[in-house]
N, C-alpha and C positions, 0 to 999 in steps of 0.2 A: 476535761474541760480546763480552760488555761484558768488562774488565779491572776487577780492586778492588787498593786498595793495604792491605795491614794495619796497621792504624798501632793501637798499644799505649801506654794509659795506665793508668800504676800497676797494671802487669802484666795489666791487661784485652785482647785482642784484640777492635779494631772494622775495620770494613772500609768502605770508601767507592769507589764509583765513580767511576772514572776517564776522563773524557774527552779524548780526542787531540784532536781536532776542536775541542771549545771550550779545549783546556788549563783545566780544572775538574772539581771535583769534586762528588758529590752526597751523598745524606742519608748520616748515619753508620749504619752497620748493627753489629750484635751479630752472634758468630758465628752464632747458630740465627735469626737474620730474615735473613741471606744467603743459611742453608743451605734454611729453606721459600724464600726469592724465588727461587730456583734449580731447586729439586723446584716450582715452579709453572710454569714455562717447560718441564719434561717437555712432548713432545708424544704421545710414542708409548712403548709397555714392550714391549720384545722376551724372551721366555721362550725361552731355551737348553737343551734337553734333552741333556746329554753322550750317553747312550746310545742316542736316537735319534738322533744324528749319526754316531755308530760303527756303526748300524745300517743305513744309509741309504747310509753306502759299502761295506759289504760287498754290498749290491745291485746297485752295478756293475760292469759284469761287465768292461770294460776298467779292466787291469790300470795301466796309463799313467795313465789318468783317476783311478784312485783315489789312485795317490801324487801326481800334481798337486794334487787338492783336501785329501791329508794335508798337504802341505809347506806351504799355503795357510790352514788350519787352526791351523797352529804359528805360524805367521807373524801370523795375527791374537792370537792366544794372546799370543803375544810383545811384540807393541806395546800389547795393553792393560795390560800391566804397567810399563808405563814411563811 
């Protein structure tokens, strides 16, 4: 995944790409032409239904199974907040 550095003139935020490889940089970007060149490399949208997922473990009928994929659930929970 490419790296951008923020670099701020007379309190504007632009962003530039950062290459390790070449030690260079590329074209300067505006917040919002970073934030579409970014929403364009989406490949895939995954839709989360909360309820169908609390539905879907109560269907299991092992009791083990369900608290492994609750603990698992939190855990994903957890890291996407950070």
């Amino acid at each position: 995944m490419a790296k951008y550095h923020r670099i701020i003139i007379d309190r504007v935020p632009y962003y530039r790409e950062y290459s390790y490889g070449l030690d260079g940089y590329g074209e300067m970007l505006s917040e919002d032409e970073l934030v579409q060149l970014l929403l364009e490399e989406v490949d895939e949208e995954i839709e989360i239904s909360e309820r169908e997922i609390e539905a879907a473990l109560r269907r299991i009928e092992d009791r083990d199974d369900q608290n492994l994929l609750q603990s698992y659930i939190r855990y994903l929970e957890r890291i996407s907040r950070e």
